[in-house]
C-alpha positions as CSV (number, residue, x, y, z in Angstrom):
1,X,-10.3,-70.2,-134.6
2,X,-7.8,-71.8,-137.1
3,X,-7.8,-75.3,-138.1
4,X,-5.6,-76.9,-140.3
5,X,-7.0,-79.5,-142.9
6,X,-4.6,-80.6,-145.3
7,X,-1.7,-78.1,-146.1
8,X,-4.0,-75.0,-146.1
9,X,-5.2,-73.4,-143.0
10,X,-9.2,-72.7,-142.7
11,X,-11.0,-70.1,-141.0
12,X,-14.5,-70.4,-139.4
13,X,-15.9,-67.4,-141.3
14,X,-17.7,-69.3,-144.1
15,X,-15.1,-68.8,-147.2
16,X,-15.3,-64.9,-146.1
17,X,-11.4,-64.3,-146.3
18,X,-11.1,-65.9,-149.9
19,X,-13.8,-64.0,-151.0
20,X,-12.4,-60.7,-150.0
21,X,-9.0,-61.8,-151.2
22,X,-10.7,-62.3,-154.7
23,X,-12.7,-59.1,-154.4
24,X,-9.3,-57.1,-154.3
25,X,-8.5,-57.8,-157.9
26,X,-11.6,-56.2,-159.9
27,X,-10.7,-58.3,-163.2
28,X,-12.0,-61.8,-161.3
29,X,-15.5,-60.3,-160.3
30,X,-18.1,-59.6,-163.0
31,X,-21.0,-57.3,-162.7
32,X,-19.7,-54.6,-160.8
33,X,-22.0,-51.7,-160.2
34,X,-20.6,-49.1,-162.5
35,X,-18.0,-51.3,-164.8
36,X,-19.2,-51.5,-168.2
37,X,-18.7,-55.3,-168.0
38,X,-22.1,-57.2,-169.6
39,X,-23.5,-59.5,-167.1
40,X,-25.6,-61.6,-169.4
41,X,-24.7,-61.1,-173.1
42,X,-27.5,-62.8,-174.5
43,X,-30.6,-60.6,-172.7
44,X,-30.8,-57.1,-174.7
45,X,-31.4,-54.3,-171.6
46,X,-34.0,-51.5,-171.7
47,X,-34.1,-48.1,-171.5
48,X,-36.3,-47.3,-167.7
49,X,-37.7,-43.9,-170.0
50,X,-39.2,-46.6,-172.3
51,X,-41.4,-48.7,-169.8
52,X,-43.8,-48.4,-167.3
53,X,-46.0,-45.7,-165.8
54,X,-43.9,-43.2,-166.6
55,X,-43.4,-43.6,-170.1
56,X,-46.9,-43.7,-170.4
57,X,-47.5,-40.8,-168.7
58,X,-44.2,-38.8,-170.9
59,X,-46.0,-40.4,-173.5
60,X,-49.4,-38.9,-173.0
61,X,-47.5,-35.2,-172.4
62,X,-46.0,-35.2,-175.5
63,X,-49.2,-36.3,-177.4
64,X,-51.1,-33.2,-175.8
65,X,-48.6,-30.9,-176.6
66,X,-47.2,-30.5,-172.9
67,X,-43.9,-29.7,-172.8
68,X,-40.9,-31.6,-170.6
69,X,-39.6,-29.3,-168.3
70,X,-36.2,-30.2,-169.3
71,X,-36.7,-29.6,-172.6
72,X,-37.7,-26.2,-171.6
73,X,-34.7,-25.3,-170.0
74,X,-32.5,-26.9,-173.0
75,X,-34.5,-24.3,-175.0
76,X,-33.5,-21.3,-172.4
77,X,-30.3,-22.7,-172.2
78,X,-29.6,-22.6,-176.1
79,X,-30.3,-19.2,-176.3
80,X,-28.2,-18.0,-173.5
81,X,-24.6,-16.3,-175.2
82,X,-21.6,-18.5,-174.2
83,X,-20.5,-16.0,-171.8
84,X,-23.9,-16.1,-170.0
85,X,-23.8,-20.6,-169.8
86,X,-20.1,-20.7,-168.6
87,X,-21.6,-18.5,-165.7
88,X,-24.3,-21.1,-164.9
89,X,-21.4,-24.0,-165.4
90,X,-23.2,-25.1,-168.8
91,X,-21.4,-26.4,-171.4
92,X,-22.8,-26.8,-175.4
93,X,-21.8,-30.7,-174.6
94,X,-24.2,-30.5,-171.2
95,X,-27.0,-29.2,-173.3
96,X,-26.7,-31.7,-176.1
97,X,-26.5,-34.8,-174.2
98,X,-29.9,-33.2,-172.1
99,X,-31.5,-32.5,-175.5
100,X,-30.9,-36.5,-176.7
101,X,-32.0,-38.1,-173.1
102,X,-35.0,-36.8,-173.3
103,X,-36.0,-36.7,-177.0
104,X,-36.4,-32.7,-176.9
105,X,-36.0,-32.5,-181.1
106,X,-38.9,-35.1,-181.2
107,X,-41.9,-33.0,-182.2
108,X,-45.5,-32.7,-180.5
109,X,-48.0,-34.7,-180.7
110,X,-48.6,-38.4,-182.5
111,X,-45.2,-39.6,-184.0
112,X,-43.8,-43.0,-184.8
């Protein structure tokens, strides 16, 4: 169902058709899951690894002594021979960007 108001024709589906038309060019909408667009320049984002449950309980581990069992493998990876990590599909870059999400240089215990 069409109408006509005006010089522009109108559909019945609640704006739906503009909307979509405006969705097809990417630049107009902001926020898109995956862009690297800031939604809201003024509130500063945090880290999930930094807050909640589980950063206390990381937290707690790594005051005890108990290892991450990523860091663990970052450790086995490193000393694997190149040969051996291009055979599991392990690169020095994979390893390094493992070792700095999860803090694995950060030593045991109590640290500030």
């Amino acid at each position: 169902m069409t109408a006509t108001t005006g010089n522009e024709a109108t559909s019945g589906d609640g704006g739906f058709q503009e909307r979509l038309r405006n969705a097809q060019s990417s630049t107009r909408i902001r926020g898109v899951p995956g862009s690297d667009i800031r939604v809201a320049p003024g509130i500063r984002l945090i880290d999930p690894m930094n807050q909640g449950v589980g950063a206390l309980m990381r937290n707690a581990q790594r005051l005890f002594g108990v290892a991450n069992r990523h860091c663990i493998d970052v450790e086995i990876w490193r000393s694997l021979s190149p040969e051996e990590r291009i055979v599991r599909h392990i690169s020095s870059s994979d390893v390094a960007k493992i070792d700095e999400e999860y803090k694995c240089d950060k030593p045991p215990g109590l640290s500030f």
